[in-house]
N, C-alpha and C positions, 0 to 999 in steps of 0.2 A: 736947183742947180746941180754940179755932179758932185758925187757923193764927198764927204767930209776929208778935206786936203789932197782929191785929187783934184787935177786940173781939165778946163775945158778941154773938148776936142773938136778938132777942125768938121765940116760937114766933107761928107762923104761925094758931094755932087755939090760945091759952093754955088751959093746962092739960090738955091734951091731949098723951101719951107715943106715942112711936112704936109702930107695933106690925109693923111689915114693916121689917125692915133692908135697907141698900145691899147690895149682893156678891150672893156664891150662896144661893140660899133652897132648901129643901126642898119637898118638893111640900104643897100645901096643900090640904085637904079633896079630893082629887081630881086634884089639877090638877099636871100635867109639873114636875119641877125645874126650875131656870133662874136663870139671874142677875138680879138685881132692880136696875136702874140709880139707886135712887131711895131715897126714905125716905116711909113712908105714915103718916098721922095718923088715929085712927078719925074721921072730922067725918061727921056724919051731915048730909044733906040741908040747905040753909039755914043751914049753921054760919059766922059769921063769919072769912073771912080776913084778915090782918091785915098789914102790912109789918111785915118785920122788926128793918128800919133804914131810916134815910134812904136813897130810891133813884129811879130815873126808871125809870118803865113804858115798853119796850122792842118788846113785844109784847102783844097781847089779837086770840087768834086764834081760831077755831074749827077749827081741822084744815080737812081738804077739806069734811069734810060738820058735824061738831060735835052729832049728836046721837046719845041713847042707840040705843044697837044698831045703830048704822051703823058699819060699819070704814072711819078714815079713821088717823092717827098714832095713835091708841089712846089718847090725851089728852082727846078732847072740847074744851072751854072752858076755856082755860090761857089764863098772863099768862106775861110772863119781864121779872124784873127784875134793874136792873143798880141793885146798892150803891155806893154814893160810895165804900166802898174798895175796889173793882175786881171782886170775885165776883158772880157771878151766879146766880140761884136761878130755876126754870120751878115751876109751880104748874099740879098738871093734876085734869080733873076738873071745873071751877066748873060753877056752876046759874047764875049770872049774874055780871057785874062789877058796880064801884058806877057809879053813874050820872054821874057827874060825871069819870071815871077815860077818860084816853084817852092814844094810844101819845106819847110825851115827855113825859110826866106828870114833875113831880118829885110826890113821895109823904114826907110825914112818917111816923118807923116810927110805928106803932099804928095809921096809917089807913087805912080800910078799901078792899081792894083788888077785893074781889068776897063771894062767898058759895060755899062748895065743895055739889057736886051730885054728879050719877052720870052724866055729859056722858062718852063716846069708847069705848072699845074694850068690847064685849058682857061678857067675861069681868071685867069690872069689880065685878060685882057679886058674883061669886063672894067676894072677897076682903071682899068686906061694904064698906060704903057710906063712904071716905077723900079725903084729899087726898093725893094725890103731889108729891112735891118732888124735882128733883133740881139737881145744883150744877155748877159749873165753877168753877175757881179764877179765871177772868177772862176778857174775851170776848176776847179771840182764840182760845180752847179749847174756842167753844162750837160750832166748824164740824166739829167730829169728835166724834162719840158717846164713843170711846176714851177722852175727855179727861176724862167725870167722874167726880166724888169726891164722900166719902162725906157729904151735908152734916153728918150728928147731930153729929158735935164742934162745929161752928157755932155752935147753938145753945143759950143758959141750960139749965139745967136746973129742973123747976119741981116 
């Protein structure tokens, strides 16, 4: 579940189940084993993302370059936000942010943070068309890759 006396959070693309776990993954249609730092949501194209709790927009970057088939952090158009109770969540992948969303945002959870796309690393599609999420328990953890954890316990279940 999420960690000891924090509270669930909303999914990021409701009703929608993970389908790529955190950890070691096996190779998928083709593609090398490897550790998957993250947790993926099928969101096709234009799907609604969502906060998942009250939080302040931290980042809305696009890598070096931010578009499909250019290698830049393998992200594309990501946000990173930080939760009022100290965890941190990056969201990669977006088609766009919302318009009104910019970095020190405070964000009520349910509203809308952008729209997930096929934004960053080419081999993106391979895995068919998600949002990536990955966590850090708080941001002074978010300066070493080392540092994250798994987010699904995190989040409700639906």
């Amino acid at each position: 579940g999420a960690p000891a006396g924090l509270s669930k959070l909303s999914r990021p693309c409701p009703g929608l189940s993970v389908t790529w776990h955190f950890g070691f993954q096996p190779g998928y249609e083709g593609t090398v084993s490897g550790w998957h730092p993250g947790i993926d949501f099928p969101a096709v194209v234009g799907t609604p993302v969502l906060a998942p709790a009250d939080c302040t927009v931290l980042v809305m970057e696009r890598g070096p370059h931010g578009v499909r088939g250019v290698l830049d952090n393998g992200w594309g158009l990501y946000a990173r936000v930080l939760l009022d109770d100290g965890r941190v969540l990056d969201y990669a992948h977006l088609s766009r942010f919302a318009g009104w969303l910019a970095e020190g945002q405070r964000v009520r959870r349910g509203e809308t943070l952008g729209w997930s796309g096929d934004t960053g690393l080419p081999g993106v599609t391979i895995f068919g068309q998600h949002l990536h999420t990955q966590a850090w328990p708080d941001l002074a953890a978010t300066g070493d890759g080392a540092n994250r954890v798994d987010p699904e316990p995190w989040f409700a279940s639906e």
